[in-house]
SEKE-262349 format. One record per residue (C-alpha): residue number from 1; residue in one letter; x, y, z. Coordinates in steps of 0.25 Angstrom, whole numbers, plus 2048, in hexadecimal, padded with zeros to 3 digits. Example, Ala and Ser with C-alpha at 12.3 -4.5 7.8 and 13.67 -1.06 7.14 Angstrom:
# SEKE-262349
1 / a / 831 / 7EE / 81F
2 / s / 837 / 7FC / 81D
This chain:
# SEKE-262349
1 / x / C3C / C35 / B44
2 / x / C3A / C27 / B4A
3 / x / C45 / C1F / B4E
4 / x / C43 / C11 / B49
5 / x / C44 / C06 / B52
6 / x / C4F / BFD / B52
7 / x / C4E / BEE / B54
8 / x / C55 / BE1 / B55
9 / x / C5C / BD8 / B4B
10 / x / C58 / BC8 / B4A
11 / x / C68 / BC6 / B4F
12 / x / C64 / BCE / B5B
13 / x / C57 / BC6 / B5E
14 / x / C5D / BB8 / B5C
15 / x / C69 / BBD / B65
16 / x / C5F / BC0 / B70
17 / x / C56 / BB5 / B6E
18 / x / C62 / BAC / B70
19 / x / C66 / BB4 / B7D
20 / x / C5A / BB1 / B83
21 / x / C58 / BA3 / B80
22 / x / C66 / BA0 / B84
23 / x / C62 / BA5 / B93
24 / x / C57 / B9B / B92
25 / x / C60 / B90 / B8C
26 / x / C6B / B93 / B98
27 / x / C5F / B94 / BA3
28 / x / C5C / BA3 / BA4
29 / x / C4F / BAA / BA5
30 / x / C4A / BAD / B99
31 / x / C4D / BBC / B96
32 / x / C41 / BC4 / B8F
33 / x / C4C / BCE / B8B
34 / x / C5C / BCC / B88
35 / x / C67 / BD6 / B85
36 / x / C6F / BD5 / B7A
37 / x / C7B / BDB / B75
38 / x / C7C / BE1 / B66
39 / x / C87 / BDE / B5D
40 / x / C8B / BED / B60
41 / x / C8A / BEC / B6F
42 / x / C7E / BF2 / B70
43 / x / C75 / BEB / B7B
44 / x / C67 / BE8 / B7A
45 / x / C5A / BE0 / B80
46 / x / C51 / BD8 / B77
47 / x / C44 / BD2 / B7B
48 / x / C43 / BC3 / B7B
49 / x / C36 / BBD / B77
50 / x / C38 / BAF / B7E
51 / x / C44 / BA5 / B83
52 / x / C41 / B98 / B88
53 / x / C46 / B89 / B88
54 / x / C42 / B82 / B7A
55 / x / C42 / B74 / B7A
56 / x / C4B / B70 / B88
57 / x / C54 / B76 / B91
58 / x / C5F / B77 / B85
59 / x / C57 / B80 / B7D
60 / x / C54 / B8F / B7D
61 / x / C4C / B98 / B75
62 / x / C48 / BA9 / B74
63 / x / C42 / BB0 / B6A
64 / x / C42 / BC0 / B68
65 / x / C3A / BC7 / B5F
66 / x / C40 / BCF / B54
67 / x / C3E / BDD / B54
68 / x / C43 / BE6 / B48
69 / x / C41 / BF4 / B4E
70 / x / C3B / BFB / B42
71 / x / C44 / BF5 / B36
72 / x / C3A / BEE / B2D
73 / x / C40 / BDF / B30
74 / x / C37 / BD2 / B2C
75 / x / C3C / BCC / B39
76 / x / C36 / BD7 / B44
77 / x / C2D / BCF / B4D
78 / x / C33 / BC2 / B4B
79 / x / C36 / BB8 / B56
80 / x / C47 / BB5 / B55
81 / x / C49 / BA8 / B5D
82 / x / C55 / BA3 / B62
83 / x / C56 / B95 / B66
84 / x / C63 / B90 / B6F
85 / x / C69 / B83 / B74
86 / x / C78 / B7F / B78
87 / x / C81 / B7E / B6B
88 / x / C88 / B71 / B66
89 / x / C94 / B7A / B63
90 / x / C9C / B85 / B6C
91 / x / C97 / B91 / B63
92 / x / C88 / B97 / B62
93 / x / C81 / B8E / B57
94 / x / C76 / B94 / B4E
95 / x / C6A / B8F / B46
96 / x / C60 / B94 / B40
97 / x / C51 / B92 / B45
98 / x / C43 / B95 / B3E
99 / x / C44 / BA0 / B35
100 / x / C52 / BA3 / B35
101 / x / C59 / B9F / B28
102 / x / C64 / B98 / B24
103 / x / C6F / B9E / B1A
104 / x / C72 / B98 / B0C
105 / x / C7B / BA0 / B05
106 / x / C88 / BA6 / B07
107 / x / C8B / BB5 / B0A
108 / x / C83 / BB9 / B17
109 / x / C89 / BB9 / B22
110 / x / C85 / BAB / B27
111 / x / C8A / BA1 / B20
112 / x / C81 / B96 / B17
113 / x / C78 / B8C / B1F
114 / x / C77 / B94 / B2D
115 / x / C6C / B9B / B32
116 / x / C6D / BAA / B2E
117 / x / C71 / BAE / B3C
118 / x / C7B / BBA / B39
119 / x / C88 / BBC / B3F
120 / x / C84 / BC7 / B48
121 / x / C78 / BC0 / B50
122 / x / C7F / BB2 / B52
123 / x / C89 / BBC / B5A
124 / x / C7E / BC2 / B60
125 / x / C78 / BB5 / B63
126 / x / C84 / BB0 / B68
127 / x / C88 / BB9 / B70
128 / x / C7B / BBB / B77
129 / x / C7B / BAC / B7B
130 / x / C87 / BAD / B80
131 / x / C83 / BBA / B8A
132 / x / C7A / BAC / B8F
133 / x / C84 / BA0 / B8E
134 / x / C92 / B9C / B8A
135 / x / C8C / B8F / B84
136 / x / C89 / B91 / B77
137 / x / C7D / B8F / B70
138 / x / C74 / B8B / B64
139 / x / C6C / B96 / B5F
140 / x / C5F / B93 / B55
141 / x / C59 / BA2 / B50
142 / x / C4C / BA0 / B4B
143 / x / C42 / BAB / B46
144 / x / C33 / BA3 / B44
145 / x / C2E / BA8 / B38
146 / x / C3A / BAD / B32
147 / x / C3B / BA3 / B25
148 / x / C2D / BAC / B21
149 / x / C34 / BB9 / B23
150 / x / C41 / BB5 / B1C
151 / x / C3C / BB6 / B10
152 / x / C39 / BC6 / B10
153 / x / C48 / BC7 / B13
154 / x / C55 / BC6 / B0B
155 / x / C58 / BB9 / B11
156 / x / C52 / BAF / B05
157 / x / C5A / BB8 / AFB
158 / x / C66 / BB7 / B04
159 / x / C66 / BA8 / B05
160 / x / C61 / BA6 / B15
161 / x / C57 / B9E / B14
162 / x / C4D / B99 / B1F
163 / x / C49 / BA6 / B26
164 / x / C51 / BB3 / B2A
165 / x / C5E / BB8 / B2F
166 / x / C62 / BBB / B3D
167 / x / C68 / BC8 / B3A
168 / x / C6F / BD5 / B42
169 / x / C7D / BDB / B41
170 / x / C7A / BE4 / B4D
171 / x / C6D / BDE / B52
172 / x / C64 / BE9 / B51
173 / x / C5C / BED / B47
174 / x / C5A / BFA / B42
175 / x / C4E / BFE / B39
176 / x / C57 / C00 / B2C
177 / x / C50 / BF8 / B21
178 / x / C5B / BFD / B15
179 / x / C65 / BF9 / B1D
180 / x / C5F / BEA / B20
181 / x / C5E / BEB / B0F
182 / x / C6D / BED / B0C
183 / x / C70 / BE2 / B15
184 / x / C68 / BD8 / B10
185 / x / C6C / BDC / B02
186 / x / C7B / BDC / B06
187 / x / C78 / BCE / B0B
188 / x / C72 / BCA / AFC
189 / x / C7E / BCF / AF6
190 / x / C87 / BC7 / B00
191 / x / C81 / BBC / AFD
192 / x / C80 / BBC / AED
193 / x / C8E / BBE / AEC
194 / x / C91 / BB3 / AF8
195 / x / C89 / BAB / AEE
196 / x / C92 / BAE / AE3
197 / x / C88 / BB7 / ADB
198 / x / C91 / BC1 / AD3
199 / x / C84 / BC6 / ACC
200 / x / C7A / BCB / AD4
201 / x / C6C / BD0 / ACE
202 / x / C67 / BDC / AD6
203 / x / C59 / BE0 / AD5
204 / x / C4E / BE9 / ADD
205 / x / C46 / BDE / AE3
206 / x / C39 / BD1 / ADE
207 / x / C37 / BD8 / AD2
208 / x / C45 / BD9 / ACC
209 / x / C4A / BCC / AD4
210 / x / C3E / BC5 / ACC
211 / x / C42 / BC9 / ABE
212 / x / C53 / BC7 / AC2
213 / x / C4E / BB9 / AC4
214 / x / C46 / BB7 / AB8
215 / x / C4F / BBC / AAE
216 / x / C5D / BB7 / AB4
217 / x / C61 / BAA / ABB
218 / x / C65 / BAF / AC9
219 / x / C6B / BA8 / AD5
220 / x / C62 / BA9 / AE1
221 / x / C6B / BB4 / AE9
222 / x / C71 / BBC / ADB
223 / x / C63 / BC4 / ADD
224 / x / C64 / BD0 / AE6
225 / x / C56 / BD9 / AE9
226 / x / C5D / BE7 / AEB
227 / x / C50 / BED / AEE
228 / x / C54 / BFC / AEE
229 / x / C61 / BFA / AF5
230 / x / C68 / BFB / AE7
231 / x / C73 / C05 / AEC
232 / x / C78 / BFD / AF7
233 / x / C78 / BF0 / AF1
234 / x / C81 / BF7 / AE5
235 / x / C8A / BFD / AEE
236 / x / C8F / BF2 / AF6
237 / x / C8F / BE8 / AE7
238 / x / C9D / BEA / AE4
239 / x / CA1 / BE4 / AF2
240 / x / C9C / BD7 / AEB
241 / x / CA1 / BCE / AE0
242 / x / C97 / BD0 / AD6
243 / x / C9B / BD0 / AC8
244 / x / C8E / BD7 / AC3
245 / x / C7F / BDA / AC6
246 / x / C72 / BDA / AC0
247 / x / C69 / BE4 / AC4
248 / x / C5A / BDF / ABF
249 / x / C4A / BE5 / AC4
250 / x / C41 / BEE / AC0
251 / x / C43 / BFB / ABA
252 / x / C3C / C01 / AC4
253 / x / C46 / BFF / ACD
254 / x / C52 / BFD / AC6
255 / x / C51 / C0B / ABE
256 / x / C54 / C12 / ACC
257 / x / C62 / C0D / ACB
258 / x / C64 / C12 / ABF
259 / x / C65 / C20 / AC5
260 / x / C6B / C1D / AD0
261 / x / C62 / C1A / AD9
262 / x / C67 / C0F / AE2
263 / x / C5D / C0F / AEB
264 / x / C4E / C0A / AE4
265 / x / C46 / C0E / AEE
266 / x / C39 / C14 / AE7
267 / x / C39 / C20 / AF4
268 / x / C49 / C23 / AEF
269 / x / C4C / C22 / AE2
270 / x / C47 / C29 / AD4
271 / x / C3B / C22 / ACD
272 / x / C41 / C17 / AC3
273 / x / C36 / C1F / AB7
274 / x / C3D / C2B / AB5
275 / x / C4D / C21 / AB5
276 / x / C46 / C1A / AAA
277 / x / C40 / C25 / AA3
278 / x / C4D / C2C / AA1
279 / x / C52 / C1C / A9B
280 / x / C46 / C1D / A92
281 / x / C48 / C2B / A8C
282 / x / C59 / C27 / A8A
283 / x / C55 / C1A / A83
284 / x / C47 / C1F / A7D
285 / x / C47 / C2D / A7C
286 / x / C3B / C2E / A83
287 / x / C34 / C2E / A90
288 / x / C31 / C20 / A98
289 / x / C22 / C1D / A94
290 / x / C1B / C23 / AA0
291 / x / C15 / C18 / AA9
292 / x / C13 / C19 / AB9
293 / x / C1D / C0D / ABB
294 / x / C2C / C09 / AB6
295 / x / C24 / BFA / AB4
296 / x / C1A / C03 / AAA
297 / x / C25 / C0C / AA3
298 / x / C2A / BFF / A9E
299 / x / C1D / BF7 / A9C
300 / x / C1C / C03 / A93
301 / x / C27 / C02 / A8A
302 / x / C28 / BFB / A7C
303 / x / C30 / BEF / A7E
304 / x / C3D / BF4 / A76
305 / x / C3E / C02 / A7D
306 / x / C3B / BFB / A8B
307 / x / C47 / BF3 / A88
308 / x / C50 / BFF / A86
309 / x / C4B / C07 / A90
310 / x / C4C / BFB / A9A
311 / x / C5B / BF7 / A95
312 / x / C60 / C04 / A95
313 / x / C5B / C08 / AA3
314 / x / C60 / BF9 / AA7
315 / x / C6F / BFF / AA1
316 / x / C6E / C0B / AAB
317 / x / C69 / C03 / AB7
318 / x / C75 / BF9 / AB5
319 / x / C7F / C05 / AB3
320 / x / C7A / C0B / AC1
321 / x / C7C / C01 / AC7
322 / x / C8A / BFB / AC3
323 / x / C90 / C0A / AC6
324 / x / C88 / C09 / AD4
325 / x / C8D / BFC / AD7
326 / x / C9B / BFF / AD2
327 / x / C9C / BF9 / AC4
328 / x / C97 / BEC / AC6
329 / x / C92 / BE7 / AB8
330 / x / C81 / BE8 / AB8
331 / x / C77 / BE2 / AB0
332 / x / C69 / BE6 / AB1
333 / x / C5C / BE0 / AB0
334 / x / C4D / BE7 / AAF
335 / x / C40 / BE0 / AB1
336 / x / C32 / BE5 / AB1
337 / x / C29 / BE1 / ABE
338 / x / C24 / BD4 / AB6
339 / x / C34 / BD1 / AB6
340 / x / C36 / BD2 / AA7
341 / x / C42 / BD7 / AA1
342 / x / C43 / BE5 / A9D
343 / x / C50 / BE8 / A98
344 / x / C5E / BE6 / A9D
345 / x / C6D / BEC / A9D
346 / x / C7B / BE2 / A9F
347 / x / C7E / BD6 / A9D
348 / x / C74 / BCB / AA5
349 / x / C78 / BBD / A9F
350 / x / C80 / BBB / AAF
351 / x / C73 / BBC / AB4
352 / x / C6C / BB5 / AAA
């Protein structure tokens, strides 16, 4: 079996980048490579692209490039860049350059109105400089071209506008895309209920988030994509204050909850056809009309019998997941791929 390769976090590159242009700044060569050492302990040497004066003797900047190992990440290959010069005050001083973003809402770890720099790089970046120099310093972290690539992350629906994060707990990166999932939908729940959402509307992903928005007035973080992370995200609800959910998509997706399959994936759960052929023959008496597609087996029903086959599977996927997510009331809302309304189970007027 290959080993994937592991690679580094923005954090660490930012932390080495502003190493490197601290030598320059305090007179040193500059280094093509720095060591740096890991929040566990863990020692390692990265590559710096360039470190030179910017704009007179009291200014430095470096740049590393980022590299992901073998985890999918948008920003592999891209230039971190790390500007320094002495600070006003007697602590590090952050800002954020071109294409890192700044943080609106409350419930991440940065608080609103700073550069998402998270906690564990501005130590990192600190404590690298000071490897170099007891003065302390101002630290610009840019990433050129990162305003573009923001917006294939979480950051838009996480309120960090601008550009992306500068992120790492343990500086490396390890090619584990699940995991990079659960955190960003941790952090969405974090900062709903920061924002005083008590109930959230969960769905699959564009399709159902379009419809959510169509047929109920939402605030601009009460939205969660789950994707096919359905399992964790009900696992870890009760550890927030929400007073209900509304669970709203397309059958196709949806129907999977309703036996228990928490995770959506079409490579590991049942198909959605035979769950909604088994709701059809309890509420019809008679098989689902046979049809390639969850989208064609309810194009194919007559209007009256689509509405109670689509309510009553509505009622089942509601009652999963309230007993999944420990008895949090749950509404629930299906839509065909054009975003109309197929039938429903709960009460919606709170979301309405």
């Amino acid at each position: 079996m290959t080993t994937l390769r592991t690679g580094i976090t923005t954090g660490t590159c930012a932390a080495a980048a502003a190493k490197a242009a601290a030598r320059v700044l305090v007179g040193q060569a500059a280094p093509e490579r720095v060591e740096l050492t890991l929040p566990d302990g863990q020692a390692i040497e990265v590559p710096i692209r360039y470190a030179r004066l910017a704009g007179g003797a009291d200014r430095a900047v470096a740049a590393v490039r980022k590299d992901a190992g073998d985890d999918p990440d948008v920003t592999d290959g891209m230039d971190v860049v790390v500007t320094v010069w002495p600070a006003s005050g007697s602590e590090t001083e952050f800002f954020g350059g071109e294409g890192v973003g700044t943080v609106t809402k409350p419930g991440l770890q940065v608080p609103p109105g700073r550069p998402a720099i998270n906690p564990v790089p501005r130590r990192m970046i600190a404590a690298a400089i000071g490897e170099v120099t007891s003065r302390p310093l101002a630290v610009e972290v840019a990433i050129p071209g990162g305003r573009v690539i923001a917006a294939r992350t979480f950051n838009p629906r996480l309120g960090i506008v601008g550009g992306l994060s500068i992120l790492g707990t343990t500086g490396i990166v390890r090619p584990y895309l699940r995991k990079a999932v659960e955190d960003s939908l941790k952090c969405s729940l974090d900062v709903a209920a920061a924002c005083g959402v008590r109930r959230p509307v969960l769905v699959p992903g564009h399709i159902g988030a379009k419809a959510a928005r169509s047929h109920f007035t939402l605030g601009d973080v009460q939205l969660i994509e789950v994707g096919n992370e359905w399992g964790y995200v009900l696992d870890i609800l009760h550890a927030y204050p929400f007073a209900a959910i509304l669970v709203a998509g397309h059958p196709g997706k949806l129907a999977k909850l309703a036996a228990g399959d928490w995770d959506t994936h079409s490579a590991r759960s049942r198909s959605a056809s035979g769950i909604i052929d088994g709701v059809c023959r309890a509420c019809l008496g008679q098989p689902a009309p046979l049809r390639p597609t969850v989208e064609g087996v309810f194009s194919a029903f007559e209007p009256p019998d689509r509405a109670r086959v689509a309510d009553a599977l509505a009622a089942r996927i509601g009652a999963a997941v309230s007993r999944k997510a420990g008895g949090i009331p749950v509404a629930a809302f299906l839509s065909n791929m054009a975003g109309e309304a197929l039938g429903s189970d709960g009460d919606l007027s709170p979301w309405r």
